[in-house]
Steps between C-alpha positions, in 0.01 A plus 500: 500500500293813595585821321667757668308803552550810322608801678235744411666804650821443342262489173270787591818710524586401178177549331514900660823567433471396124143702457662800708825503349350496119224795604819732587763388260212587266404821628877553493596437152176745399723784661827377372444392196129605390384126443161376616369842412716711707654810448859424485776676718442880290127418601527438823781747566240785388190339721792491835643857405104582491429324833792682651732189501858722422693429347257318256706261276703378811126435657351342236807235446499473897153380464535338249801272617325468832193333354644307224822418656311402851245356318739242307660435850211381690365334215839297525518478874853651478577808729170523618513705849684734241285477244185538696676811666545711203173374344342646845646800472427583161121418592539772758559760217187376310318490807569903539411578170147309538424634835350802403213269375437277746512160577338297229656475149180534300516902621849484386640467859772253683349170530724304277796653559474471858422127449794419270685704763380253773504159308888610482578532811336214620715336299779647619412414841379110439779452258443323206485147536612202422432504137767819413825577431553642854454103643740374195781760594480403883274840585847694452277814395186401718658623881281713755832750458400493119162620568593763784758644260290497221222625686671763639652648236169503252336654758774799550441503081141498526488784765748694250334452205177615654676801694640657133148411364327700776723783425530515133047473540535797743203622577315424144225241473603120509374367160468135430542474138684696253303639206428278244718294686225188552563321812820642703790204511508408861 
């Protein structure tokens, strides 16, 4: 009896959702709760007040949440147009802070945060596969209104968050990292 053949896409989703997912709940819990050598939420409330991210505690645990909450949900499959969404949109901000640097992250500019900002929205947009908790549930949280909605309303965040930054920069040079700060938390 031949074997049935294994579904690599189904399995190649998995494999990026798990490695993307663990990067940003990672990156996540360094803002929220200062583990993998992060700064914690004080931390990274002073480095987004710094950036011009007002107000900066509700930034940092926006962030924060974003990453390691949207992280954990593509990881599982569950919620992911959703997930992907705010993940995306939360890149966005990173991606504005880097900018000022250019493209490539060895000069300190947006290269990985625009990636993890476009690994989750493609998943947003394939969906997440067989192997997730989307599939199990019936794909109740994995609908094309899902990711309009969700997609929609991080972008109208995104373009807020970035309009208050732009005004509470003003005129004053865009700086990339705080003092003493180490690498900014994206």
């Amino acid at each position: 009896m031949p074997v049935p053949p294994i579904d690599r896409g189904d399995l190649g989703l998995l494999v990026l959702r798990a490695g993307t997912g663990g990067v940003l709940f990672a990156h996540g819990a360094q803002k929220l709760f200062g583990w993998f050598g992060g700064h914690g939420l004080e931390g990274t409330r002073e480095a987004m007040e710094y950036m011009g991210f007002t107000p900066g505690r509700t930034s940092a645990l926006a962030a924060g949440l974003a990453e390691a909450g949207g992280g954990v949900l593509l990881a599982l499959g569950l919620a992911t147009p959703a997930a992907g969404a705010a993940v995306a949109g939360t890149m966005t901000g990173a991606v504005s802070v880097h900018a000022p640097a250019g493209f490539f992250v060895t000069e300190g500019g947006y290269e990985y945060p625009a990636f993890l900002g476009f690994v989750a929205t493609c998943l947003s947009v394939t969906g997440p596969g067989r192997h997730s908790l989307d599939h199990a549930l019936g794909h109740r949280l994995n609908r094309p209104w899902v990711m309009a909605a969700a997609f929609a309303a991080s972008t109208a965040a995104a373009a807020v968050v970035l309009r208050r930054r732009a005004g509470a920069l003003g005129s004053g040079p865009e700086q990339a990292t705080p003092p003493g700060a180490g690498p900014v938390p994206d």
